[in-house]
C-alpha positions as a Markdown table, in Angstrom:
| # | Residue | x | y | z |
|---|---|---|---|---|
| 1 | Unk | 0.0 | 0.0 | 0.0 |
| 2 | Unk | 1.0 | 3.6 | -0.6 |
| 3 | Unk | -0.1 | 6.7 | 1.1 |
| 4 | Unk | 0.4 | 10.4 | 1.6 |
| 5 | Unk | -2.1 | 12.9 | 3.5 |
| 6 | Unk | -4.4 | 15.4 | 2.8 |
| 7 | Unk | -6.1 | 18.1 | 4.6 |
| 8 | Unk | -10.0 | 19.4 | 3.8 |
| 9 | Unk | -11.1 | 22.5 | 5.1 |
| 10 | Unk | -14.6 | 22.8 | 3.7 |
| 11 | Unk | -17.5 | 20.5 | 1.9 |
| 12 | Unk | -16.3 | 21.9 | -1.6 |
| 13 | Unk | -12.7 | 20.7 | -0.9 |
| 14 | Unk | -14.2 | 17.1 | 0.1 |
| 15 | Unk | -16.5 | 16.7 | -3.0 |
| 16 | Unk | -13.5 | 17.8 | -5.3 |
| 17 | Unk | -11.6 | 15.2 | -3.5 |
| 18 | Unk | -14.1 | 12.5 | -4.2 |
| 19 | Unk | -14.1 | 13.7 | -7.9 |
| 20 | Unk | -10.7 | 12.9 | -8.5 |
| 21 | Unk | -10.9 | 9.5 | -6.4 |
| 22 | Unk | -14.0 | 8.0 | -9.0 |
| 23 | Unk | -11.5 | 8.8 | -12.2 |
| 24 | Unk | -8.9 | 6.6 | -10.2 |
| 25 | Unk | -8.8 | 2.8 | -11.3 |
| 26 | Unk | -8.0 | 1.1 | -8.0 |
| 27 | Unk | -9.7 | 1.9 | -4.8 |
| 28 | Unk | -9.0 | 5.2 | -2.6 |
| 29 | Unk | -9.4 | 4.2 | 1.4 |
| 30 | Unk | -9.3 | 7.4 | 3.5 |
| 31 | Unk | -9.2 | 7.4 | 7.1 |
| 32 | Unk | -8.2 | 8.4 | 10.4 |
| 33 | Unk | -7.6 | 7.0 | 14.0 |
| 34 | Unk | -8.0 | 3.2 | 12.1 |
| 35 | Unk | -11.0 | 4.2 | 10.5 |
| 36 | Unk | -11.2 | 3.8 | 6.4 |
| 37 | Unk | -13.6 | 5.2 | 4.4 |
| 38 | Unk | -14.0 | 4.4 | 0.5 |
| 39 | Unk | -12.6 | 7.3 | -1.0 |
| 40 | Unk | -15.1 | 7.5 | -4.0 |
| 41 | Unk | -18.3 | 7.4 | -1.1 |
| 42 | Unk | -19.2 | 11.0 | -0.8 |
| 43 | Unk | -21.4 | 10.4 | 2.3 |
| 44 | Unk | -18.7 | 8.4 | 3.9 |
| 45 | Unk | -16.3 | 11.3 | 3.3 |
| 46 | Unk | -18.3 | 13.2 | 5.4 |
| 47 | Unk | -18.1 | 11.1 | 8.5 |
| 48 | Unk | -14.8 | 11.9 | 8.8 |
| 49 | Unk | -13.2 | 14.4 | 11.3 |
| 50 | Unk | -11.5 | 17.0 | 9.0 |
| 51 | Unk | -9.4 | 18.7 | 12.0 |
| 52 | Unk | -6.3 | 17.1 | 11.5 |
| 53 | Unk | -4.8 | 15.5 | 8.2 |
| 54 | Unk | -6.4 | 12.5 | 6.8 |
| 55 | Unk | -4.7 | 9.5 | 5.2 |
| 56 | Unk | -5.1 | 8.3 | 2.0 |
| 57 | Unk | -3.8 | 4.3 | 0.7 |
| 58 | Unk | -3.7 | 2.9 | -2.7 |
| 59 | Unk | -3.1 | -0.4 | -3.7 |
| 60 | Unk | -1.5 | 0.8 | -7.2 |
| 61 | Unk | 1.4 | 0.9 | -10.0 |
| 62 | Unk | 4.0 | 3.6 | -8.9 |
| 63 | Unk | 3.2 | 5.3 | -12.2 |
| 64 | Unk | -0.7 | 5.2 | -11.4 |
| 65 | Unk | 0.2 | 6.5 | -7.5 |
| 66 | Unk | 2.5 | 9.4 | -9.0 |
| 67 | Unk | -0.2 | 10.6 | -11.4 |
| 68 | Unk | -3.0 | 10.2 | -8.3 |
| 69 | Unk | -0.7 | 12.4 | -6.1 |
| 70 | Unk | -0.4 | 15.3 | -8.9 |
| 71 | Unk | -4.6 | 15.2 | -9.3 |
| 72 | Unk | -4.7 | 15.8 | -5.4 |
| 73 | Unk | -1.9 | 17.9 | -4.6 |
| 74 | Unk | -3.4 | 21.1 | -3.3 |
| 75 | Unk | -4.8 | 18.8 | -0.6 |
| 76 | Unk | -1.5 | 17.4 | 0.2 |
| 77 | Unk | 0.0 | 18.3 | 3.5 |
């Protein structure tokens, strides 16, 4: 698995994120304190406490994670 985090400040932010997860092949879990939430779910999104950076795993191809990373980089902490 491969991972980076990202930090959402509002609702926009967190359907933009969702956005780029559905063009994404593989699946997107998103979590915190060892919870994961499918990264394409917009309601599960929202369960999520957005106070403190989230992380992201993908079960991918380096080339697929690279080009993931670049789509959600102004999220990236």
């Amino acid at each position: 698995m491969k991972e980076f985090h990202i930090l959402l400040r509002s609702g926009s932010q967190v359907q933009s994120f969702v956005n780029i997860s559905m063009t994404q092949p593989f699946d997107v879990l998103v979590g915190n304190e060892g919870q994961d939430i499918n990264g394409k779910d917009l309601m599960g999104m929202f369960s999520l406490d957005y106070s403190a950076p989230i992380r992201v795993r993908v079960k991918c191809s380096q080339e697929e994670f690279l080009k993931f990373r670049q789509s959600a980089k102004e999220y990236m902490v």
